[in-house]
Structures are given as structure tokens and as C-alpha cells.
C-alpha positions in Angstrom: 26.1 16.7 -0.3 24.8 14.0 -2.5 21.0 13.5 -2.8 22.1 9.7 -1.6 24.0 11.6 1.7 20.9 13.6 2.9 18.1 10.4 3.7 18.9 10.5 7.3 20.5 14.2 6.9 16.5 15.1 8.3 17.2 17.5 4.5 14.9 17.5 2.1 16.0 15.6 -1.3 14.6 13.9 -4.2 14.1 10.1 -3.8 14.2 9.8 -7.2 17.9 10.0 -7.5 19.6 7.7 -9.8 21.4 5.9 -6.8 19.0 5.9 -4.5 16.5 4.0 -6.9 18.8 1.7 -7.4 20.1 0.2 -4.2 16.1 0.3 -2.7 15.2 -1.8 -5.5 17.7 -4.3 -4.4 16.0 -4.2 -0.9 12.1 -4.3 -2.2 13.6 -7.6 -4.4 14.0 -9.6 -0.8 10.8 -8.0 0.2 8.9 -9.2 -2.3 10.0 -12.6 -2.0 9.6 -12.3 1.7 6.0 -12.2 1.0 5.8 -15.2 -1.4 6.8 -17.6 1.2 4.6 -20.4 2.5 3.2 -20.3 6.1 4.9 -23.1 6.9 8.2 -22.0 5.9 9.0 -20.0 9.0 12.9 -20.3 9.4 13.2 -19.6 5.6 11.1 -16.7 6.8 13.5 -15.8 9.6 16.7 -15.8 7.9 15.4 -13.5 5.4 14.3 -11.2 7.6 17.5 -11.1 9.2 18.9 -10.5 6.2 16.7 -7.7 5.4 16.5 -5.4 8.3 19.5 -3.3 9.9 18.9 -5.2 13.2 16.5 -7.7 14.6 16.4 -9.6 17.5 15.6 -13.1 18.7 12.1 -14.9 18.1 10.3 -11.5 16.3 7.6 -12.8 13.9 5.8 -10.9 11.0 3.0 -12.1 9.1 3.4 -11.5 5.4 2.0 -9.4 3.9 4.3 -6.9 5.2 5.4 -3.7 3.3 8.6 -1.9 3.7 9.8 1.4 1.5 13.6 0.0 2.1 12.5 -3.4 3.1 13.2 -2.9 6.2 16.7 -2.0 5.5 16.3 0.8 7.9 14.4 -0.8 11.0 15.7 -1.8 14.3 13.8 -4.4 16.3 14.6 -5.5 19.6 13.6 -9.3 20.5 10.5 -11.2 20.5 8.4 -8.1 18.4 5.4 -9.1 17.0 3.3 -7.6 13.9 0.0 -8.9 12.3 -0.9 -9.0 8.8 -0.5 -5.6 6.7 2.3 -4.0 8.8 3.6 -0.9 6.4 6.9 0.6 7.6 7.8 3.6 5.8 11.4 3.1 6.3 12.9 6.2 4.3 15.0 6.8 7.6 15.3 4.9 10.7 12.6 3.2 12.6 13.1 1.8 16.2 10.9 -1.0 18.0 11.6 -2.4 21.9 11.7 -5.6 22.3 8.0 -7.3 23.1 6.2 -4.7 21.2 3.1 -5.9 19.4 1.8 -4.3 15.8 -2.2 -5.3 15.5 -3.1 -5.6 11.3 -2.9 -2.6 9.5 -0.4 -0.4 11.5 1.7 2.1 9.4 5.0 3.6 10.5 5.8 6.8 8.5 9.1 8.4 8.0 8.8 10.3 5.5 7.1 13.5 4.4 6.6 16.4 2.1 6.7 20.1 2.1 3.5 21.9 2.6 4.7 24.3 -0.5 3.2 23.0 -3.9 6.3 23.9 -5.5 8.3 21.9 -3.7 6.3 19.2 -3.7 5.2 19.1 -7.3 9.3 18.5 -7.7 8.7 15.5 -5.1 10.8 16.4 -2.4 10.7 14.6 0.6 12.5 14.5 4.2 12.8 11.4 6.9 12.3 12.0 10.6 12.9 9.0 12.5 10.6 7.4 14.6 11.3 5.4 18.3 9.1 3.0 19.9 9.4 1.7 23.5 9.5 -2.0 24.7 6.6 -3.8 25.6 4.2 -1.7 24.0 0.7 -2.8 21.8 0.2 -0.7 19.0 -3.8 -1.0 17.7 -5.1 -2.2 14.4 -5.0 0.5 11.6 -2.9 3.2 13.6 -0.5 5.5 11.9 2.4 6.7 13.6 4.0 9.4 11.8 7.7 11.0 11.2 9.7 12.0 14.3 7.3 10.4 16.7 8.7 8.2 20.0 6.4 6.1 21.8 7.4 5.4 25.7 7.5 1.6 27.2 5.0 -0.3 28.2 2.4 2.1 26.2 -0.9 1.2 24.4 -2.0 3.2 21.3 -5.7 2.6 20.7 -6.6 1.0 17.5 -7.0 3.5 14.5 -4.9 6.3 16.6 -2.8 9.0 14.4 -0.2 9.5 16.2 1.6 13.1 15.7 3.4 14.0 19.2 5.2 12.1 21.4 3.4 9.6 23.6 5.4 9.2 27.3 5.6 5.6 28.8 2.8 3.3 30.8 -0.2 5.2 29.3 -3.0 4.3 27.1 -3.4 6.8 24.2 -6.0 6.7 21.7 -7.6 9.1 18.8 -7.1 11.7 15.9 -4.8 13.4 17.2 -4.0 10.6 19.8 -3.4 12.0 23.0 -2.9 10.1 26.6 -6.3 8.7 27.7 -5.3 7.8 31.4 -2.0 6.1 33.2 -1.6 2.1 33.0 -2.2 1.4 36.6 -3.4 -1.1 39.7 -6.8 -1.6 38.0 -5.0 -3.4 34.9 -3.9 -5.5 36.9 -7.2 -6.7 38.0 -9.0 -6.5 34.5 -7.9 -7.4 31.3 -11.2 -6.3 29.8 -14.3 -4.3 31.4 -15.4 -6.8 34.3 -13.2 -9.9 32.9 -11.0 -10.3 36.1 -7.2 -11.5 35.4 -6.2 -15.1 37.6 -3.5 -13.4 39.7 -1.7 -16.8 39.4 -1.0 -15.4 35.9 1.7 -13.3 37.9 3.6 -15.8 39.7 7.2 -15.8 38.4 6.9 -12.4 36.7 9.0 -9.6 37.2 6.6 -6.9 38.4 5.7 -3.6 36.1 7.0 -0.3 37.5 3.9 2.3 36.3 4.9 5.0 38.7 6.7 7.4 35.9 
């Protein structure tokens, strides 16, 4: 098995490799120029990111700068996805967004990692573990999600949360390590924040949340 062959193998291999280096180059050329467009140029801006990633839906928006190990050659969004300045996806393997998920500035999305044995990792091997996240979910300013991790629907992960276990669906979660905080339930339908009450005309013509899993 090639070095090339063993990215998405969950093996560890050396990124280095002659071919690999090559065609990710090729891939962090369109990011780069993704980055140098104008705010007002947003088709030019949507094209290209359809160009770039392995799938992406309708109406998703990111605000440059955004940073991609592949370029987002290796993400998957659903439609109408959001993310804020400084979104880092370290897309070594394959990352997965919902559709109507929201990425506050600063969020990273890690991949990859590196053996714990200095050996190993003074040769720079690595391995990719890919990470899932749910529809309709708000991930918080400056939180890391790391390799292997899936992320339910409908979940909140509280800004600056590390994120290193699975997170089930209709929960808040916040903290290092983030853990589940408490269910999304009636009361957030009342509140949006503290004592700031929600117009229940808001609701009219929405399809209703299920938060009984």
C-alpha cells in the first residue's frame, strides 16, 4: 500500500510523500486564491468553492480567511452552512457538516494526528480520523473539534470547547474536555438569552424541533 493509499486507510503514513505533496499543493493553489477575493465578489466566491470541496450544498457561505490542509478537497457540506472568519479545517481525511450548521470565528476541525512515540513522530508520521457533524448545529468561537469526533443535530458546542468524545444530538456542550452541559429543551424556546424572551410569532410557519432524543 502506497503512502498515497493509506490517508483515509485510518494508517499511519508520512505526508511528506512525493505524491501526496504534489496534488495538495494543487488544492492549497485555489485556496489561496480563494482568500484573495474581494468581499463583493461573492459568486466568484461560490464557484470556487464548489470547485474546491468534495461536496457542498446550496447557499453555504465562508468568510475568507479560511484555511484548509487539502483545501477543502476532503469536506462535505450539506446546504445553507455557515462559517465566520478564521475557520481551519484540517482536512487530511474526511470532514462532514449538516446542512444549517453555523462555525463562529476561529473554529478548527482536526483530522489529523501523531503518535504519542517520539520516534515515530520525530519521522513525522501522522493518521486521519474523520470527523461528522450534525445538521443545524452552532459551533462557538475558538473551539477545536478533534480527529474521529461526531457531533449530533441540533447541538451547541460552547465557545472555546475541545472537543475529544462524541457529543449526542439537542444538547448544549461546553469546556476542556467538552462534555454535555444540559438537554436543548422547552425553556429555549422561551429565551434566547438569560431573561430576553423569544416573540413566539417568530415560530409561525416553522416546522417544530423534536428534542425528546
Amino acid at each position: 500500500m502506497t503512502e498515497y493509499e493509506k490517508i483515509h486507510a485510518q494508517m499511519l503514513y508520512l505526508p511528506e510523500d512525493p505524491e501526496i505533496m504534489r496534488e495538495q499543493l494543487g488544492y492549497l493553489d485555489k485556496l489561496y486564491d480563494f482568500n484573495q477575493t474581494r468581499p463583493s465578489e461573492l459568486d466568484k466566491r461560490d464557484t470556487m468553492l464548489k470547485e474546491m470541496f468534495a461536496e457542498i450544498g446550496e447557499d453555504c457561505y465562508i468568510e475568507p480567511p479560511f484555511y484548509a490542509n487539502w483545501g477543502g478537497h476532503h469536506v462535505h457540506f450539506g446546504d445553507h452552512v455557515y462559517a465566520n472568519f478564521h475557520l481551519t479545517l484540517v482536512d487530511d481525511t474526511h470532514i462532514y457538516v449538516g446542512s444549517n450548521t453555523m462555525f463562529a470565528p476561529n473554529v478548527t476541525v482536526a483530522t489529523a494526528g501523531h503518535p504519542i512515540e517520539p520516534s515515530l513522530r520525530e519521522k513525522a508520521y501522522q493518521y486521519n480520523l474523520p470527523v461528522h457533524i450534525g445538521e443545524n448545529c452552532w459551533i462557538g468561537a475558538g473551539a477545536l473539534i478533534m480527529p474521529g469526533v461526531s457531533i449530533g443535530d441540533n447541538t451547541v458546542i460552547g465557545a472555546g470547547s475541545v472537543v475529544t468524545i462524541d457529543i449526542p444530538s439537542n444538547v448544549v456542550a461546553v469546556g476542556n474536555p467538552c462534555r454535555v452541559l444540559r438537554e436543548i429543551g422547552e425553556r429555549d424556546r422561551m429565551y434566547y438569552w438569560r431573561d430576553k424572551t423569544i416573540d413566539p410569532a417568530l415560530f409561525e410557519g416553522l416546522a417544530s424541533c423534536d428534542h425528546s432524543e
